[in-house]
N, C-alpha and C positions, 0 to 999 in steps of 0.2 A: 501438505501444501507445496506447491509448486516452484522453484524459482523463476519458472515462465510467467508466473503473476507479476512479479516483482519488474522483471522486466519488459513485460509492457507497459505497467507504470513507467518505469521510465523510458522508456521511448516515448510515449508518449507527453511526458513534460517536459524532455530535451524537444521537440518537434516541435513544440509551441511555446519554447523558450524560457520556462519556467526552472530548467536545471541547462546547465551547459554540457557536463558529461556525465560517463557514469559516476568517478568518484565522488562528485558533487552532489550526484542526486543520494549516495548511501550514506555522505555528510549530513545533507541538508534534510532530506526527505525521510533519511531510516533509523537519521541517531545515530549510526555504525560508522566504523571506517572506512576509507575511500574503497578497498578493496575487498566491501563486503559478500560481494557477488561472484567475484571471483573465486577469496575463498569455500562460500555455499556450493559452488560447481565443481569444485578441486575436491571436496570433499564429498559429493554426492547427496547432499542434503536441502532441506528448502527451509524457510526463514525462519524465525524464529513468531509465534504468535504475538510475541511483546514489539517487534519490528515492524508487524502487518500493524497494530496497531497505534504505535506511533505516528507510521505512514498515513493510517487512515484518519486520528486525529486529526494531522495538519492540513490535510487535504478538507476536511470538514470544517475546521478551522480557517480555512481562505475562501471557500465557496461561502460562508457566514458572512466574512466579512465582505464580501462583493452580491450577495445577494439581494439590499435593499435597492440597488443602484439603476439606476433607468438607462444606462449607457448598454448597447445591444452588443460590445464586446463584454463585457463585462458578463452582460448575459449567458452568453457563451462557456467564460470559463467557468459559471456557476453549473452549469451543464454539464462542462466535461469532467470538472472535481466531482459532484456530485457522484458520478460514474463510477470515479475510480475509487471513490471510498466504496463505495457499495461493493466494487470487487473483494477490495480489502475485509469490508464486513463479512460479509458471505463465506471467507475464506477463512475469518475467524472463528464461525459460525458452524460449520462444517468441523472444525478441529474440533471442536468442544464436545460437539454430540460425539465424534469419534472415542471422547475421551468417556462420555457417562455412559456410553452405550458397551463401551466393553466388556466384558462375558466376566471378568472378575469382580467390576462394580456396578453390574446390575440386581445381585443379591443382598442390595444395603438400604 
């Protein structure tokens, strides 16, 4: 998994105001510490599946709660969370089979 996931998540919640910066968004958005991303970069690594899904939770989480609503912003942002958990899913998704598919636990 990529940290470039991660961080188009957030740009794209900082752009439309839903996080203010990064730290905010790896508080608010990932559970982690402000300096989650950085440390993932400093270390060469991408997120953790339990982060993608957090992230993906609350993002599925606020598209819920804005999706009965007849208001055409509203609509919008159900569109764009929508989006971004599906990245997230996908990403979790992908980990997984990487993990049942591997040569040592495919003989069980």
């Amino acid at each position: 998994m990529s940290i470039k996931l991660l961080e188009h998540i957030r740009d794209e919640l900082i752009s439309s105001g839903a996080a203010a910066n990064t730290p905010e968004f790896c508080r608010a958005w990932l559970g982690r510490s402000e300096g989650y991303i950085r440390t993932l970069r400093n270390h060469g690594t991408g997120p953790s599946v339990e982060t993608l899904a957090i992230c993906a939770h609350k993002l599925g989480y606020y598209a819920d709660r804005l999706r009965g609503s007849e208001r055409a912003d509203h609509r919008a942002w159900v569109e764009r969370l929508d989006r971004l958990k599906l990245l997230c899913d996908t990403a979790i998704a992908r980990h997984a089979e990487a993990v049942w598919r591997a040569p040592d636990r495919m003989s069980a």
